[in-house]
C-alpha positions in Angstrom: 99.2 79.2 94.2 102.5 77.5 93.9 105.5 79.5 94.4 107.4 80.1 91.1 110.9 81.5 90.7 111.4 84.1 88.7 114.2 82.9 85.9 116.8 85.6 87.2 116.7 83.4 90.4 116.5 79.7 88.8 120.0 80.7 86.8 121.7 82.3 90.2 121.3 79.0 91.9 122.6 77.2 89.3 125.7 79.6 89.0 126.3 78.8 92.9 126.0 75.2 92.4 128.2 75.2 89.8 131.2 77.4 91.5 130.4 76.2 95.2 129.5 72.2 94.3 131.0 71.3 91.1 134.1 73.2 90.6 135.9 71.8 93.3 134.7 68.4 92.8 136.4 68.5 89.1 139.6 70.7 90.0 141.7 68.4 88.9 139.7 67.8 85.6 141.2 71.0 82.9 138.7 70.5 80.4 135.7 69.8 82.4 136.4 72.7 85.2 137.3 75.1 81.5 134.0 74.2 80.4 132.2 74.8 83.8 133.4 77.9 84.0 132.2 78.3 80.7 128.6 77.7 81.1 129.0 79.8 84.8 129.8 83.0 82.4 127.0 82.2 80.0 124.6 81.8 82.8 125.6 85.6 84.0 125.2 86.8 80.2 121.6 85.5 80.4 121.4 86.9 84.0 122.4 90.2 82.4 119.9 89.6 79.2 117.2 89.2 81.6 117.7 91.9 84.2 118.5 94.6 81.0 116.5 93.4 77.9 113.4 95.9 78.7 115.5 99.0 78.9 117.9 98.2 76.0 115.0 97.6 73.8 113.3 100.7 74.6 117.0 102.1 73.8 117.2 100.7 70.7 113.6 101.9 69.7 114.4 105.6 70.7 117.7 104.8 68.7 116.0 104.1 65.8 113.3 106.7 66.3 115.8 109.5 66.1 116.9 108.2 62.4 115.2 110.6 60.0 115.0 108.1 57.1 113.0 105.6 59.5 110.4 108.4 60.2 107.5 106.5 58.3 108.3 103.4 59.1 107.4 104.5 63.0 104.3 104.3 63.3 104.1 103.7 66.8 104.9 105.8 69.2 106.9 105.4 73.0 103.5 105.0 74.7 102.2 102.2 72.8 105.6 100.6 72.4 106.2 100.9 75.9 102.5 98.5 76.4 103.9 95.9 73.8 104.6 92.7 75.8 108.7 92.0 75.6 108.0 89.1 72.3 106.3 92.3 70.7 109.0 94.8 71.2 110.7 92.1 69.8 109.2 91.4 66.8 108.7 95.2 66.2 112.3 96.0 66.2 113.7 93.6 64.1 111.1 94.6 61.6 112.5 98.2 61.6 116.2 96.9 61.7 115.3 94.8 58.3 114.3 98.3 56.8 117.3 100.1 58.5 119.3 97.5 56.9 117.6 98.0 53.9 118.0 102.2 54.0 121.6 101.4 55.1 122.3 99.6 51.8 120.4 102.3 49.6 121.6 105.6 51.2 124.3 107.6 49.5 123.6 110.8 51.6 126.4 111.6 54.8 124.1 112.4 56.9 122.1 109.1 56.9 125.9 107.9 57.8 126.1 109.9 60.4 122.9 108.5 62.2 123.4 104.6 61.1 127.3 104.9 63.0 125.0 106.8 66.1 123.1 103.8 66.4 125.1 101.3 66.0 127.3 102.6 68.7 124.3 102.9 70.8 123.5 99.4 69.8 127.0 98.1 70.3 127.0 99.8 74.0 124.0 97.5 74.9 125.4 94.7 73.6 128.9 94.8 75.5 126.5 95.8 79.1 125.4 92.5 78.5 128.5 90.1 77.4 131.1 92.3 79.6 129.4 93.1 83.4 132.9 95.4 83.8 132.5 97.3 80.3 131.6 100.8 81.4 130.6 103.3 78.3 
């Protein structure tokens, strides 16, 4: 069998070409060296996406698991989420954000405040991991 990099390691070597073999060929260029840089940072935030997504979406599914008006719409439980491929996980979740969305919209009660501002602080956390590596909850 061929060897195949994993992505984590096809992005890495693109970051190093970019800082070690283009930057200092285009130093003198603002606006093309601005915009390397750019796509250097981007390529860490999908570093990031990649070494993190499994844990943040078994986060956000424990999240959303411990919001009492999404009870019935859980049907599944860690075991068999935790077997779901990563596009399945996927899939799942935004299907219980677009009924958290729609409890969200249609709750009146404080309490169901209460657990929407939990998870979206949980939610947010994961999110900032990912865009800012020096962010620390």
């Amino acid at each position: 069998m061929q060897y195949r990099p994993e992505n984590k390691a096809i992005l890495q070597a693109i970051q190093d070409l970019l800082m070690k073999e283009i930057i200092p060929k285009i130093a003198t260029d603002d606006l093309l060296s601005y915009k390397t840089l750019v796509s250097w940072n981007m390529l860490g935030v999908m570093i990031r996406e990649i070494e993190k997504e499994a844990e943040f979406l078994n986060d956000e599914f424990n999240s959303l698991r411990s919001l009492n008006f999404l009870q019935e719409d859980l049907k599944k439980n860690m075991d068999e989420f935790k077997s779901m491929t990563l596009i399945e996980k996927t899939l799942f979740l935004q299907s219980l954000n677009h009924t958290f969305a729609k409890a969200i919209r249609s709750s009146k009660d404080a309490n169901t405040k209460s657990e929407v501002w939990s998870h979206i602080k949980a939610t947010l956390k994961n999110n900032l991991q990912i865009s800012n590596p020096r962010f620390t909850p």
